[in-house]
Structure formats: structure tokens, C-alpha cells
N, CA, C and O of each residue as an XYZ file, in Angstrom:
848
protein
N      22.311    -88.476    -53.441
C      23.072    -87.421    -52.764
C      23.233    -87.749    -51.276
O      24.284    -87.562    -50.664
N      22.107    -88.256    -50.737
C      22.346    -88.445    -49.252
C      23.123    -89.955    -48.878
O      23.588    -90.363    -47.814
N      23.049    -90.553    -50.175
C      24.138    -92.047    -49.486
C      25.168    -91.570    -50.163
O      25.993    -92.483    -50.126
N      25.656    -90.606    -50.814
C      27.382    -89.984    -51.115
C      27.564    -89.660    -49.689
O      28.421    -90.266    -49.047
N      26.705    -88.604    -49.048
C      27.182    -87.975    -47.665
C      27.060    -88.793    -46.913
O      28.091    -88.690    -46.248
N      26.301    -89.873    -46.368
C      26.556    -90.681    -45.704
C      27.815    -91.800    -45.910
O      28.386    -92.374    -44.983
N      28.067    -91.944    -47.154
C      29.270    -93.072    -46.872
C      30.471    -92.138    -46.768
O      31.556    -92.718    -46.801
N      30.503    -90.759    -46.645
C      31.165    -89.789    -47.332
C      31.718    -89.646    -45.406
O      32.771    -89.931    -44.836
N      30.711    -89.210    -45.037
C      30.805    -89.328    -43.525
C      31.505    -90.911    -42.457
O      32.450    -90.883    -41.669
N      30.782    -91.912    -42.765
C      31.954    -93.013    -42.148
C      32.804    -93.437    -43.074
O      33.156    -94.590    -42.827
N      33.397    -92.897    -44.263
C      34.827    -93.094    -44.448
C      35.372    -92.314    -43.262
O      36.121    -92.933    -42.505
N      35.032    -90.718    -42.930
C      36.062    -90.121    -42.431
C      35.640    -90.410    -41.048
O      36.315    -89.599    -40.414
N      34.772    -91.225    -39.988
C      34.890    -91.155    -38.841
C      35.807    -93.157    -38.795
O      36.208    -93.753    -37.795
N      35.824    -93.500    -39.860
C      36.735    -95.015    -39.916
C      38.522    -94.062    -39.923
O      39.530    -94.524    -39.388
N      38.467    -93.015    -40.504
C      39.766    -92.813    -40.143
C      40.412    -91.933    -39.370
O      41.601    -91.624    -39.290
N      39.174    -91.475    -38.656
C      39.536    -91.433    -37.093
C      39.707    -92.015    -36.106
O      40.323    -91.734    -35.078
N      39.098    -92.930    -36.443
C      39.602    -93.936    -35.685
C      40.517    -94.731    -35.469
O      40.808    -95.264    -34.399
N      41.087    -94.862    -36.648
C      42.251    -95.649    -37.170
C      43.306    -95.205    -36.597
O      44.139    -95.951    -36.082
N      43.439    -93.234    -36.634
C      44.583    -92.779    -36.815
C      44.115    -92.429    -34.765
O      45.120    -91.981    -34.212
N      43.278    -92.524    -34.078
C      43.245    -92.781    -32.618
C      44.035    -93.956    -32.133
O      44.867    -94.002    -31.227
N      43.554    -94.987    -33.008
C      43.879    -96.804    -32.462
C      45.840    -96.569    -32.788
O      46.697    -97.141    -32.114
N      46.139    -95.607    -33.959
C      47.760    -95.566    -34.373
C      48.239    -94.927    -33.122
O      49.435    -95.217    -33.087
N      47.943    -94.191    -32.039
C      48.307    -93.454    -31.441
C      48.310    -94.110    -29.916
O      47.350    -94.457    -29.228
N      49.450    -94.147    -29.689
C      50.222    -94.845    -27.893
C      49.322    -94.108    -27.064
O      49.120    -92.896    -27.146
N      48.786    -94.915    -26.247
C      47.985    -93.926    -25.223
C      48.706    -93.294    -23.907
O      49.420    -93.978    -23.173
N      48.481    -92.122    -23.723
C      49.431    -91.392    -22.550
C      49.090    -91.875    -21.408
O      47.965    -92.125    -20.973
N      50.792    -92.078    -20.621
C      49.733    -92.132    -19.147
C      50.341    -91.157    -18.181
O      51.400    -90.602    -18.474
N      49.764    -90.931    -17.112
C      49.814    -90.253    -16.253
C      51.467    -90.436    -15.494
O      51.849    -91.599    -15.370
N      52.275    -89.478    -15.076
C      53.016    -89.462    -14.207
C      53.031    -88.233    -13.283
O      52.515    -87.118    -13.366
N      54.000    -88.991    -12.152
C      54.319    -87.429    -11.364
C      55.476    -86.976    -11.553
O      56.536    -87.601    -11.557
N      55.250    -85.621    -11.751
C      56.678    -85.090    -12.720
C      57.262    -84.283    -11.576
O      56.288    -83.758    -11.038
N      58.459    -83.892    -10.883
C      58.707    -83.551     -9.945
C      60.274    -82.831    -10.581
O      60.686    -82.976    -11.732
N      60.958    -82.044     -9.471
C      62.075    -81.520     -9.763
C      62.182    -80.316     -8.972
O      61.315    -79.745     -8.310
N      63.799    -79.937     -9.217
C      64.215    -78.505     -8.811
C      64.717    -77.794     -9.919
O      65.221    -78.349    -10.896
N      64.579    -76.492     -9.778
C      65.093    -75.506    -10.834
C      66.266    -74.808    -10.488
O      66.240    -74.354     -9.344
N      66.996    -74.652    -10.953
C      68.599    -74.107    -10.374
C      68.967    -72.962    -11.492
O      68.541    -72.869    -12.643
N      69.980    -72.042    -10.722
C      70.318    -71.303    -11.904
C      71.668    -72.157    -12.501
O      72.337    -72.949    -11.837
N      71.850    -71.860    -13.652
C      73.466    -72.812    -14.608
C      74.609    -72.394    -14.168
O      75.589    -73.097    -14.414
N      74.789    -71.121    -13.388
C      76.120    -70.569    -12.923
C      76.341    -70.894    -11.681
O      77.490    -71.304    -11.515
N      75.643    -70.870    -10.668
C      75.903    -71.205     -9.328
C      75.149    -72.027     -8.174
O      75.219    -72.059     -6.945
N      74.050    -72.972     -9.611
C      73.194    -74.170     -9.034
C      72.572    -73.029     -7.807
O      73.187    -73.264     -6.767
N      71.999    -72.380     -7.689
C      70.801    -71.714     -6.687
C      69.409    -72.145     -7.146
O      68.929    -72.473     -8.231
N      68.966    -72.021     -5.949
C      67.344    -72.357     -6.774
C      66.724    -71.298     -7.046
O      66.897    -70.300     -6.347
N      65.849    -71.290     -8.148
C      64.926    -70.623     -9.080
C      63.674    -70.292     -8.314
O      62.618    -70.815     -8.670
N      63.703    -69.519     -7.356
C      62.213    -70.188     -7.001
C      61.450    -68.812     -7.452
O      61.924    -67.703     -7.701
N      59.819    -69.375     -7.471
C      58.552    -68.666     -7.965
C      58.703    -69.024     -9.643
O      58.552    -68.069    -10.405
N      58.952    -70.159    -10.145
C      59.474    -70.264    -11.555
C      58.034    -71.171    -12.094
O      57.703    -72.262    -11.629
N      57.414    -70.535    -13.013
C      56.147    -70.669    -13.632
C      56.658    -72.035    -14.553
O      57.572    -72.002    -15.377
N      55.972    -73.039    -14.258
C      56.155    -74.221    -14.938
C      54.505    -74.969    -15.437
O      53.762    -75.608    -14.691
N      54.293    -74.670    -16.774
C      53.197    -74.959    -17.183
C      53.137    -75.774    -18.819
O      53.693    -75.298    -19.809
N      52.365    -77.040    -18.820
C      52.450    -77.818    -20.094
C      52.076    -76.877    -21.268
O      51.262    -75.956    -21.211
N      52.680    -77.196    -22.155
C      52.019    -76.551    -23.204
C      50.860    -76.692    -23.926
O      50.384    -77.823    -23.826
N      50.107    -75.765    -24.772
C      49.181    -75.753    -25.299
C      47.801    -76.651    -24.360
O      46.850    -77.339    -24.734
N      48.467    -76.067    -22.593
C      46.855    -76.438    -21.502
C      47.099    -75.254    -20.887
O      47.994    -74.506    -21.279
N      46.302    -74.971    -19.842
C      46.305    -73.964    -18.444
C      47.047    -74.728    -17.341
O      47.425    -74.051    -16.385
N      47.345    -76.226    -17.339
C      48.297    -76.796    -16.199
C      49.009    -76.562    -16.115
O      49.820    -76.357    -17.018
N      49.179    -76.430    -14.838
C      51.428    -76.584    -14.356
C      51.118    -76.401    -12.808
O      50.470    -76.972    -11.931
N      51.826    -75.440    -12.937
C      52.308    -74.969    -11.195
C      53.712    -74.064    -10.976
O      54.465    -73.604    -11.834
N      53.768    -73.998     -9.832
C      55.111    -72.790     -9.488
C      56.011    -73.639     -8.679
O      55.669    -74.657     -8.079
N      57.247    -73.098     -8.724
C      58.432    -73.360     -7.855
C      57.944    -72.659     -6.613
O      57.202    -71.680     -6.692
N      58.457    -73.277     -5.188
C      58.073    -72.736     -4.194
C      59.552    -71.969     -3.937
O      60.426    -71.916     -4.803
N      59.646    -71.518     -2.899
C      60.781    -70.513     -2.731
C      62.269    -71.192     -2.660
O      63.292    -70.542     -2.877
N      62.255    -72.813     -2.274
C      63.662    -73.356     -2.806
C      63.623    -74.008     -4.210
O      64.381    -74.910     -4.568
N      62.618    -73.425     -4.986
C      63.007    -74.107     -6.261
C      62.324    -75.688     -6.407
O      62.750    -76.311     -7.380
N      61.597    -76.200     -5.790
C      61.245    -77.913     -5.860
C      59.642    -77.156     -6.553
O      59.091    -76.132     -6.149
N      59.334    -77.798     -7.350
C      57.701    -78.550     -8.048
C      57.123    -79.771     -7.770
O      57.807    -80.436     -6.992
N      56.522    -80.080     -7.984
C      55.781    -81.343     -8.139
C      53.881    -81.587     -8.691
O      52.873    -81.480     -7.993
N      53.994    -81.897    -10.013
C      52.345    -82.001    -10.246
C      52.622    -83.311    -10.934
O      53.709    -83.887    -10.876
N      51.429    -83.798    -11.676
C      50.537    -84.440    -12.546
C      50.755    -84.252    -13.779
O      50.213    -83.186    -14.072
N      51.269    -84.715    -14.696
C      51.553    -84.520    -16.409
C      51.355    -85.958    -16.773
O      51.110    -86.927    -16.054
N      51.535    -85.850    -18.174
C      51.405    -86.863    -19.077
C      52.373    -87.361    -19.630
O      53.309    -86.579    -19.469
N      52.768    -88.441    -20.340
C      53.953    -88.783    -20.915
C      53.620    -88.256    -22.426
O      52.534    -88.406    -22.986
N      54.698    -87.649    -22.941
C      54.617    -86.814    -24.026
C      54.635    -85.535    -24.173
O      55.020    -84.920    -25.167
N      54.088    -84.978    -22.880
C      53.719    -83.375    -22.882
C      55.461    -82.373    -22.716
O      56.557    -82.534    -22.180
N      54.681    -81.254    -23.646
C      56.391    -80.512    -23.296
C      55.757    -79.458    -22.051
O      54.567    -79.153    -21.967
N      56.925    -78.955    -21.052
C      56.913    -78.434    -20.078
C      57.824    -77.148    -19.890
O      59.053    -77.093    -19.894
N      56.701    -75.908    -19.687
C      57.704    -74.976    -20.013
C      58.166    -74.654    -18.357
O      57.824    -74.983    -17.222
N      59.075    -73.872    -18.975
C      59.716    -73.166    -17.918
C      59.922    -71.579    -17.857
O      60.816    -71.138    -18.580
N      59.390    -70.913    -17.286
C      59.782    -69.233    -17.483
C      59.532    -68.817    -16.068
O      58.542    -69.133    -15.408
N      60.558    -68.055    -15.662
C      60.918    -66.770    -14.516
C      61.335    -65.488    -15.176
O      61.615    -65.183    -16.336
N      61.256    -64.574    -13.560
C      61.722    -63.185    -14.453
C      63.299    -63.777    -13.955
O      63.776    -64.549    -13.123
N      63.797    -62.754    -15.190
C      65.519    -62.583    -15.395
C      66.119    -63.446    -16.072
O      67.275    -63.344    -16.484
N      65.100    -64.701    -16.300
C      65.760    -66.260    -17.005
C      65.446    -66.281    -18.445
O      64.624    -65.510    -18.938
N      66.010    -67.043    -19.028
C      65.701    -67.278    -20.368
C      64.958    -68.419    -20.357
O      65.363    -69.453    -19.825
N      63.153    -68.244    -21.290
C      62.506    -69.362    -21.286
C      63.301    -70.896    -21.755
O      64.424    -70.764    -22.242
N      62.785    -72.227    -21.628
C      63.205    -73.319    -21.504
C      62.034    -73.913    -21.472
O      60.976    -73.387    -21.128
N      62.315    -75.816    -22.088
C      61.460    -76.145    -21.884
C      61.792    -77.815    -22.056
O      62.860    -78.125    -22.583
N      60.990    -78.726    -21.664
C      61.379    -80.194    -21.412
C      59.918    -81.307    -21.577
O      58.887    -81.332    -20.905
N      60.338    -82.136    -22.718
C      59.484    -82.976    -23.107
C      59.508    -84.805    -22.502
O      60.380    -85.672    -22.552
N      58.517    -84.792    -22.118
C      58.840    -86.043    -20.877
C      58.348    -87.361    -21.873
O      57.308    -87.595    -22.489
N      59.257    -87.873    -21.754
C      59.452    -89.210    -22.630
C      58.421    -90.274    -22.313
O      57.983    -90.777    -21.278
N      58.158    -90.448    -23.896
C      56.809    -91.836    -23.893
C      57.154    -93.018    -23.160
O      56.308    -93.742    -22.637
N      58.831    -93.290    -23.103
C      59.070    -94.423    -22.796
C      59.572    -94.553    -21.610
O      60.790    -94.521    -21.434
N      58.325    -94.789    -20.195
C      58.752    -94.596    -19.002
C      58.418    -95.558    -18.207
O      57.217    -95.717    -17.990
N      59.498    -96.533    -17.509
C      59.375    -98.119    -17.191
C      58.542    -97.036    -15.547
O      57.849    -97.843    -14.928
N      58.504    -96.052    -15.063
C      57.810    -95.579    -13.822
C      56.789    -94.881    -14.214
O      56.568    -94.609    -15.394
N      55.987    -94.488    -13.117
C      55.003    -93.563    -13.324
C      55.180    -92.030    -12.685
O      54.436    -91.168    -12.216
N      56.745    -92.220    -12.970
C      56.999    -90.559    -11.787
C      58.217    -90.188    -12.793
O      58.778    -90.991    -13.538
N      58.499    -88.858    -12.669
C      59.860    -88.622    -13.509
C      60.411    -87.325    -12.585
O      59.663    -86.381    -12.333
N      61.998    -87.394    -12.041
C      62.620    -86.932    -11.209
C      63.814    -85.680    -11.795
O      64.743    -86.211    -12.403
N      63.854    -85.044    -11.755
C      64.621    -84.073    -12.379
C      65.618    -82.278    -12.368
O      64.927    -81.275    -12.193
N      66.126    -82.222    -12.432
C      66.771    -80.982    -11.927
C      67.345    -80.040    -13.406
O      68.196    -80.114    -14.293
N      66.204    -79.140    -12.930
C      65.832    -77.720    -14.705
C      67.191    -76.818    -14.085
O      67.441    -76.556    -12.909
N      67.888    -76.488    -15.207
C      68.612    -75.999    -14.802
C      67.872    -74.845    -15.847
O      67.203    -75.193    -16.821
N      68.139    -73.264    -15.428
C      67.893    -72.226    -16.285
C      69.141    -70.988    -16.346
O      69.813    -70.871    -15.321
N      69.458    -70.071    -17.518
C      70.809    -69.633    -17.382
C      69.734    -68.214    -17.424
O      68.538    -68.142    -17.704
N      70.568    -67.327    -17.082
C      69.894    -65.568    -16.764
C      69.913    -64.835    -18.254
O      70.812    -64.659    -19.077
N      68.731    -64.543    -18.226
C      68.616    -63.157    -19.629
C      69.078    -62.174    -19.171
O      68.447    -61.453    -18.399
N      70.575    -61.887    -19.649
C      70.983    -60.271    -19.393
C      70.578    -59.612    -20.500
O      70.491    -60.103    -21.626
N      70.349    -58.590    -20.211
C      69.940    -57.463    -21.151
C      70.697    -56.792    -21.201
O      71.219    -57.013    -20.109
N      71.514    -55.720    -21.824
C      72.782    -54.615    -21.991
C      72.106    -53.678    -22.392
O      71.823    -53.601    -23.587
N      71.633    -52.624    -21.371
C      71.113    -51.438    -21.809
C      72.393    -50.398    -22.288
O      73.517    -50.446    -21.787
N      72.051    -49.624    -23.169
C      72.535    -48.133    -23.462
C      72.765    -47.052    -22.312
O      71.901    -46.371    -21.760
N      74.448    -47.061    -22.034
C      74.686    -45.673    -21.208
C      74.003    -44.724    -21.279
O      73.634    -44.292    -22.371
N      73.718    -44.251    -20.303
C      72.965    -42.978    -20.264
C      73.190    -42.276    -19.198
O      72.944    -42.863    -18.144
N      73.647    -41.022    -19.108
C      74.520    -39.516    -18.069
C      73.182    -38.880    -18.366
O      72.563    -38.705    -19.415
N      72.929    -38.581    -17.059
C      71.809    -37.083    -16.261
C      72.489    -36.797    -16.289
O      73.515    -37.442    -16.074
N      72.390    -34.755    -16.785
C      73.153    -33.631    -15.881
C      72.028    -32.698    -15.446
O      71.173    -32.619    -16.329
N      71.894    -32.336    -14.914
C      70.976    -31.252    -14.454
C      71.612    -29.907    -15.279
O      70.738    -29.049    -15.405
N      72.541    -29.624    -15.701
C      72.532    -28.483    -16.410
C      73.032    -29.281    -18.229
O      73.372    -30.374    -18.682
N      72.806    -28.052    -18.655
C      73.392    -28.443    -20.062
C      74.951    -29.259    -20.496
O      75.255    -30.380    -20.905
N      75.700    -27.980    -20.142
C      77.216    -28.773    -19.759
C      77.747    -28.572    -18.656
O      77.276    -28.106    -17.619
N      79.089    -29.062    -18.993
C      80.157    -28.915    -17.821
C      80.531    -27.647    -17.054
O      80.579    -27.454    -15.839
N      80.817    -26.724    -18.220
C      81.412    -25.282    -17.798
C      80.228    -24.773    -16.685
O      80.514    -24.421    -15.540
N      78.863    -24.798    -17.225
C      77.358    -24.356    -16.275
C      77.181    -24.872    -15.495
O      76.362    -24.357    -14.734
N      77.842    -26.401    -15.016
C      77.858    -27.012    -13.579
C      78.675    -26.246    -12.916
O      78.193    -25.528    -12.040
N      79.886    -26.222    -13.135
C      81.077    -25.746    -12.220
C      80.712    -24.189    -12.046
O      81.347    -23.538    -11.217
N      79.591    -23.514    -12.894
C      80.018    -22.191    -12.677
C      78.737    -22.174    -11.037
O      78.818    -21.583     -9.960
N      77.684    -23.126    -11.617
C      76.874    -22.875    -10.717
C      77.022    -23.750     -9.034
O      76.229    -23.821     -8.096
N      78.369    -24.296     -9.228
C      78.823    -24.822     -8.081
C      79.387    -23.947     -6.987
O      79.231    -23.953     -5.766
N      80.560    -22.691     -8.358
C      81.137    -21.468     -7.745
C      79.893    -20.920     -6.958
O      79.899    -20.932     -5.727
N      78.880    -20.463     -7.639
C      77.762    -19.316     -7.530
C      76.858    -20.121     -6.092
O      76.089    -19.308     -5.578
N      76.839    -21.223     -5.546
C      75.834    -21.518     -4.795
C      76.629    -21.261     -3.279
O      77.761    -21.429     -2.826
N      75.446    -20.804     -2.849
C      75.590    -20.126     -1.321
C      75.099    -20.845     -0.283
O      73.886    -20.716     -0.122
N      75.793    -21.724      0.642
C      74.838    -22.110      1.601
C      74.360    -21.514      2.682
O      74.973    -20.616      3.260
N      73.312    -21.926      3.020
C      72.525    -21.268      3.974
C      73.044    -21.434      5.530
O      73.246    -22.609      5.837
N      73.264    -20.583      6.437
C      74.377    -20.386      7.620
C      73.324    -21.614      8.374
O      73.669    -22.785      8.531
N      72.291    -21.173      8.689
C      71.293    -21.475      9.508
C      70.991    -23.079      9.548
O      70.459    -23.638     10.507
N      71.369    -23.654      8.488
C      70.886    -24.854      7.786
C      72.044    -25.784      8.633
O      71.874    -26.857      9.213
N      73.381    -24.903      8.473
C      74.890    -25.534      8.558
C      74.583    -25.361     10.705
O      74.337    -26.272     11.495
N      74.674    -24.520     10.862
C      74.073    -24.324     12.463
C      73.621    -25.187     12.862
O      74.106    -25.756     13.840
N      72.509    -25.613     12.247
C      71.149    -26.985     13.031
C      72.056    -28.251     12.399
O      71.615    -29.359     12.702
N      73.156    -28.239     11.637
C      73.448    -29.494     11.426
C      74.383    -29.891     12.454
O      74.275    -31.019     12.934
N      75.551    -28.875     12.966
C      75.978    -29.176     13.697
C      75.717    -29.308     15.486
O      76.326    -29.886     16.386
N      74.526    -28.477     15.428
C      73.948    -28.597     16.714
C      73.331    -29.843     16.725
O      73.201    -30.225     17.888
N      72.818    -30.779     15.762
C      71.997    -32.168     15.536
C      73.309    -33.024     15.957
O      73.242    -34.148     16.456
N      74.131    -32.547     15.769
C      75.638    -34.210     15.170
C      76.538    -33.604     16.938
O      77.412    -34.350     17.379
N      76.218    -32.393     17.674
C      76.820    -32.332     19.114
C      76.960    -33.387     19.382
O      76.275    -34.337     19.000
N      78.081    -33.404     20.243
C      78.234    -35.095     21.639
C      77.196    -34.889     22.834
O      76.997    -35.883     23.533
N      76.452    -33.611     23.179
C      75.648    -33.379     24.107
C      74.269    -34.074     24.100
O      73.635    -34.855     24.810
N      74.087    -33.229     22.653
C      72.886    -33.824     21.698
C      72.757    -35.226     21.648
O      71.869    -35.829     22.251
N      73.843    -35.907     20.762
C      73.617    -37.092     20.683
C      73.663    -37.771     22.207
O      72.717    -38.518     22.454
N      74.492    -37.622     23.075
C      74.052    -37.962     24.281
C      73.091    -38.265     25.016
O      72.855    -39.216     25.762
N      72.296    -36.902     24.583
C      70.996    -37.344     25.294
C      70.036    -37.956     24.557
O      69.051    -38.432     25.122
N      70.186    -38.021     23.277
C      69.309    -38.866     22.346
C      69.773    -40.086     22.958
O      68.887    -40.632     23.615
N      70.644    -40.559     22.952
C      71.015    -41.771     23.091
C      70.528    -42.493     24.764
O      70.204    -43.657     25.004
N      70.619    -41.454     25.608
C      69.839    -41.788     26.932
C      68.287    -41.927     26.731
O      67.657    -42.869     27.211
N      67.841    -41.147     26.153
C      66.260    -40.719     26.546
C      65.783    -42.219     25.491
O      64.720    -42.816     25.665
N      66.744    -42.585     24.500
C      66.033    -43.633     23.737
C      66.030    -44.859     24.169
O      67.075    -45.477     24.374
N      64.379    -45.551     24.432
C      64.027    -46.670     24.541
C      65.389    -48.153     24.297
O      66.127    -48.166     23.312
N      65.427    -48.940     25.094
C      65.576    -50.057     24.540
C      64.623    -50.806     23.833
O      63.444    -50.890     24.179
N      65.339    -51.605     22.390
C      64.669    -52.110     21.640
C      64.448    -53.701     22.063
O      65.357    -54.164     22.751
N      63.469    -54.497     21.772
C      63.514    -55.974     21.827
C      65.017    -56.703     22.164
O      65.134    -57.635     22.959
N      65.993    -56.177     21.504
C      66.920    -57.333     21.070
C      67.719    -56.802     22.497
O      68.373    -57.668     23.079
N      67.698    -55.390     23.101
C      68.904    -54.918     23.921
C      68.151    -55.259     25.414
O      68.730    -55.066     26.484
N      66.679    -55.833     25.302
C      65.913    -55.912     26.498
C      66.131    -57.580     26.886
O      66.328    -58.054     28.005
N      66.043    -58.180     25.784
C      66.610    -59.675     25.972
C      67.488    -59.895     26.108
O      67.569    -60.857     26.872
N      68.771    -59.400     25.657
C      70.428    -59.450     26.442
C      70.009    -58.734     27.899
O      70.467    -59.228     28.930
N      69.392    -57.909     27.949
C      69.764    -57.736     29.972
C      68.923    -58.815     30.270
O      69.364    -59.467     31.216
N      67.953    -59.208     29.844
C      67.118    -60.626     30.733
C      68.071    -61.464     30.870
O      68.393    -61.827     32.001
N      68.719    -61.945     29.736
C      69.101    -62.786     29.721
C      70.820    -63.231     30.793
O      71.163    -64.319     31.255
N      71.675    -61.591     30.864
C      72.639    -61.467     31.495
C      72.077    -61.399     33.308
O      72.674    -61.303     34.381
N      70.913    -61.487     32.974
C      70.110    -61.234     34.804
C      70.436    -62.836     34.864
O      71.414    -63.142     35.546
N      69.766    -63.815     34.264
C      69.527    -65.132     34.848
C      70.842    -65.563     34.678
O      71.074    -66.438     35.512
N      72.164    -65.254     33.703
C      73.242    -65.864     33.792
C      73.738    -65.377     35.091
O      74.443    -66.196     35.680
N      73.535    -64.177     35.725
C      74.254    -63.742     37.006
C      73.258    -64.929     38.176
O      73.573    -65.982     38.732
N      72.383    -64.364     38.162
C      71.603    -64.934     39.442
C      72.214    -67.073     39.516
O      72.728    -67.673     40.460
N      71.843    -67.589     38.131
C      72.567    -68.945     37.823
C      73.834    -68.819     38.541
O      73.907    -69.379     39.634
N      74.747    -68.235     38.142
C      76.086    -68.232     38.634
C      76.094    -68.259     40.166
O      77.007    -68.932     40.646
N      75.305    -67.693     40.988
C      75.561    -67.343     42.185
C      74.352    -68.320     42.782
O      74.393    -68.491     44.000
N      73.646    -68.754     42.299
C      72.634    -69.565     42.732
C      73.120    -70.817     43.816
O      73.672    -71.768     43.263
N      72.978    -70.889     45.149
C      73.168    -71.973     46.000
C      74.818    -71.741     46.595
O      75.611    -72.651     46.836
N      75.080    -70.176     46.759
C      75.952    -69.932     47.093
C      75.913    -68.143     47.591
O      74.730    -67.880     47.807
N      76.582    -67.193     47.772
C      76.325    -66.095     48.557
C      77.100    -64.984     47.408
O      78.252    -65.045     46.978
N      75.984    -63.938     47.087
C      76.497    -63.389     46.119
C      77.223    -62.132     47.035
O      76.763    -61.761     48.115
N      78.510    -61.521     46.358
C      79.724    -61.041     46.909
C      79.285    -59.315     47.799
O      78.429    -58.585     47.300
N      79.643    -59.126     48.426
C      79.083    -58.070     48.829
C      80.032    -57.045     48.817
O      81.077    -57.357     49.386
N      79.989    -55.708     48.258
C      80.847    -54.503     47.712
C      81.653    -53.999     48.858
O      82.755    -53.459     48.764
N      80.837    -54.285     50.190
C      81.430    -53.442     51.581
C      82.904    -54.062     52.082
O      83.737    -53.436     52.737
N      83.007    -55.247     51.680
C      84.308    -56.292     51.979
C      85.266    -56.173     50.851
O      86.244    -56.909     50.987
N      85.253    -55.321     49.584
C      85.866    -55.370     48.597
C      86.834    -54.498     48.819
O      86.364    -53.452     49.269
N      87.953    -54.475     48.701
C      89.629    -53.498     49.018
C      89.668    -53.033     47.524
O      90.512    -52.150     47.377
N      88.963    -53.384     46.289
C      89.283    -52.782     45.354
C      88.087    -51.233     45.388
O      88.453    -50.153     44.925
N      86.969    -51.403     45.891
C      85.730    -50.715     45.456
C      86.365    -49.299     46.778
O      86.409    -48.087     46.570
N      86.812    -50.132     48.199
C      87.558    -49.433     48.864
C      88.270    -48.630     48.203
O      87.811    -47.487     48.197
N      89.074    -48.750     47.724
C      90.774    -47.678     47.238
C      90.087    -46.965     46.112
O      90.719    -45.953     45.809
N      89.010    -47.146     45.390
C      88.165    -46.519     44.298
C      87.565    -45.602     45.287
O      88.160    -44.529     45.180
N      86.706    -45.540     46.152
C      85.983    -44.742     47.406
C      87.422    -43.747     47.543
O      87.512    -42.626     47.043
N      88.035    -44.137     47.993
C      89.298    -43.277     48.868
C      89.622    -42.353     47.862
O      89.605    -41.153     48.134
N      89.880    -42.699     46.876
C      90.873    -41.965     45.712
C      89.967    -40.943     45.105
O      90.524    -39.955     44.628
N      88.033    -41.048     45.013
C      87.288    -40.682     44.631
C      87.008    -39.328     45.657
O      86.893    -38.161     45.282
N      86.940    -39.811     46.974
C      87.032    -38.668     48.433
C      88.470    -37.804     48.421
O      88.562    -36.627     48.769
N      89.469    -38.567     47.987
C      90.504    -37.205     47.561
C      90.659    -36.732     46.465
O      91.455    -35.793     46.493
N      90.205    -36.981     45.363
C      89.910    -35.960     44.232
C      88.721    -34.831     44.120
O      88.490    -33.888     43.364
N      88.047    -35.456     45.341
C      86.703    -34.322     45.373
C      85.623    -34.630     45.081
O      84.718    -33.953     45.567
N      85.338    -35.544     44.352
C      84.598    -35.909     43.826
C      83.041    -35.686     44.461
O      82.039    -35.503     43.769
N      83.064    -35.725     45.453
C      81.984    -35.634     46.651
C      81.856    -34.442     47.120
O      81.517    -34.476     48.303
N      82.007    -33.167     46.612
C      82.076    -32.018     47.113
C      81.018    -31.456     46.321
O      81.055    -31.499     45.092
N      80.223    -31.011     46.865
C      78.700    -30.162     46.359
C      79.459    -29.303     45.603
O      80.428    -28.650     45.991
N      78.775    -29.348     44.057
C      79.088    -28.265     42.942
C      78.423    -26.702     43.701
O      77.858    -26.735     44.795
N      78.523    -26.020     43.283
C      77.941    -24.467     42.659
C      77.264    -24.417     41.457
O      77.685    -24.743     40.348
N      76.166    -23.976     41.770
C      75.290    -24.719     39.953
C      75.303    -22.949     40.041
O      74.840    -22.281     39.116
């Protein structure tokens, strides 16, 4: 009984071996590429690319390029959201040790079922309760006192400049001062235009103490 199981046993580790020695040994490449969509070649990026039947792979970075370590033989999936899975088997017969490539993937549309909210049952109970609604005076008051030209006026004074409106005046300061730099910047008192603006301003009144 025990030399049945023993010869019983290296028959079957002789044809493991056999059927190891039948088998091309893999080698290593670097598998690299971009992922694009099929309609307008964009890149895919954050696109989960992992061999099958291991835990390896890696992700698309945000333009879509990969690059890892695979084997010759291995299939390579491909899945993002919105895409339809895919997948690519890298050929035994590779005169390099790198393989270069561009995944193209096409979009999973889905076609959902129309679907209408109404807040009431039907039609006739919308329109009646459109007739029936009352707005509130007070509500309509503060809206138009909010949307005034006075109002907004002074919102618009009292509000801060932001980053972007503080760097255009920096920046219109050094184009003035540049401009005039190594030369005499103009002085208002010699100007005949700022003159006849003064004059015309002193006969319209302009300068006459209100009555508050």
C-alpha cells in the first residue's frame, strides 16, 4: 500500500513538472500608456488599471498616462466611473522589455425612465392653487428696498477690494510711475482742460454750500 502511494505520488509530481518545463517562462516588462475617451480622444484620468486574477495595477493620474511592472501574458483591466469595462492582454512575443500604448475607453450611458414631480396631484390643483396664493407685501418691500440703486450703492462702496482688484491698482501704480520715471510727471495747475472743467463747474454752482 505504501509503494502504490509512493510511486502514486512521483508519477504526479513528474507531471508537474513536465507540464512547468511545457510552459514559456514570463518576463517582466514595463507596461506604460494613456487612456483616452473613443469620441473625443480626452484623457481618462483616475482610471483603475489592475492585472487580473492579482491585487496589481495602478491608476491613471489626472492626464490619463500609467506606468507599472507586468508580465508578458497577463490580461489588464481597465475600469472608470461612466466607462465601459475593457481589457488588454500583453503579448508573449515581445522583441522589448517595455510595451507602449494608448487604451482607448467608450462611455456607459445609461437611459433612465422619465420621471415629472408635481407637488400637487394634478394640473387643475396647481393652477387653482397658483390663483389662491397671496404674497406677502412685506417680503415684496424688503425685496425691493435690497435691489435700490442707493442700496446697492452703498454696498458696492463699503465693499472691500478683493485680491484680484488690489493687484490691478498695484499694478496700474508701477505702470504710471514707469511711464513717467526719469522725466516730470504733468502737473493739473498748467492744464487749460482741468481749467475750463473748474470754470464751468464755478458757474453751474457746483461750489455753493448745500442746505442740509
Amino acid at each position: 500500500m505504501r509503494k502504490s502511494l509512493l510511486f502514486l505520488c512521483l508519477l504526479l509530481s513528474g507531471l508537474l513538472v513536465a507540464q512547468e518545463g511545457d510552459r514559456k517562462p514570463s518576463s517582466l516588462v514595463q507596461f506604460s500608456g494613456v487612456v483616452v475617451t473613443g469620441d473625443s480622444l480626452l484623457p481618462v484620468p483616475f482610471t483603475n488599471i489592475l492585472i487580473k486574477n492579482s491585487f496589481r495595477g495602478t491608476m491613471s493620474d489626472i492626464h490619463g498616462y500609467f506606468s507599472f511592472v507586468a508580465a508578458t501574458g497577463d490580461t489588464i483591466l481597465f475600469s472608470a466611473v461612466g466607462f465601459e469595462r475593457s481589457s488588454f492582454a500583453i503579448p508573449d512575443s515581445l522583441e522589448e522589455n517595455k510595451v507602449s500604448m494608448i487604451h482607448v475607453m467608450f462611455s456607459d450611458t445609461v437611459a433612465l425612465r422619465e420621471l415629472q414631480v408635481y407637488p400637487w396631484p394634478s394640473r387643475e390643483q396647481f393652477a387653482q392653487a397658483f390663483l389662491d396664493l397671496r404674497l406677502d407685501n412685506e417680503s415684496y418691500r424688503n425685496a425691493v428696498s435690497n435691489l435700490s440703486d442707493a442700496e446697492l450703492m452703498q454696498r458696492i462702496e463699503n465693499l472691500p477690494a478683493d485680491s484680484y482688484q488690489s493687484f490691478q491698482y498695484q499694478m496700474a501704480l508701477d505702470q504710471t510711475r514707469l511711464y513717467y520715471s526719469g522725466g516730470t510727471p504733468p502737473i493739473n495747475i498748467f492744464n487749460p482742460i482741468a481749467w475750463a472743467q473748474f470754470i464751468q463747474a464755478w458757474q453751474n454752482g457746483d461750489f455753493k454750500k448745500k442746505d442740509r
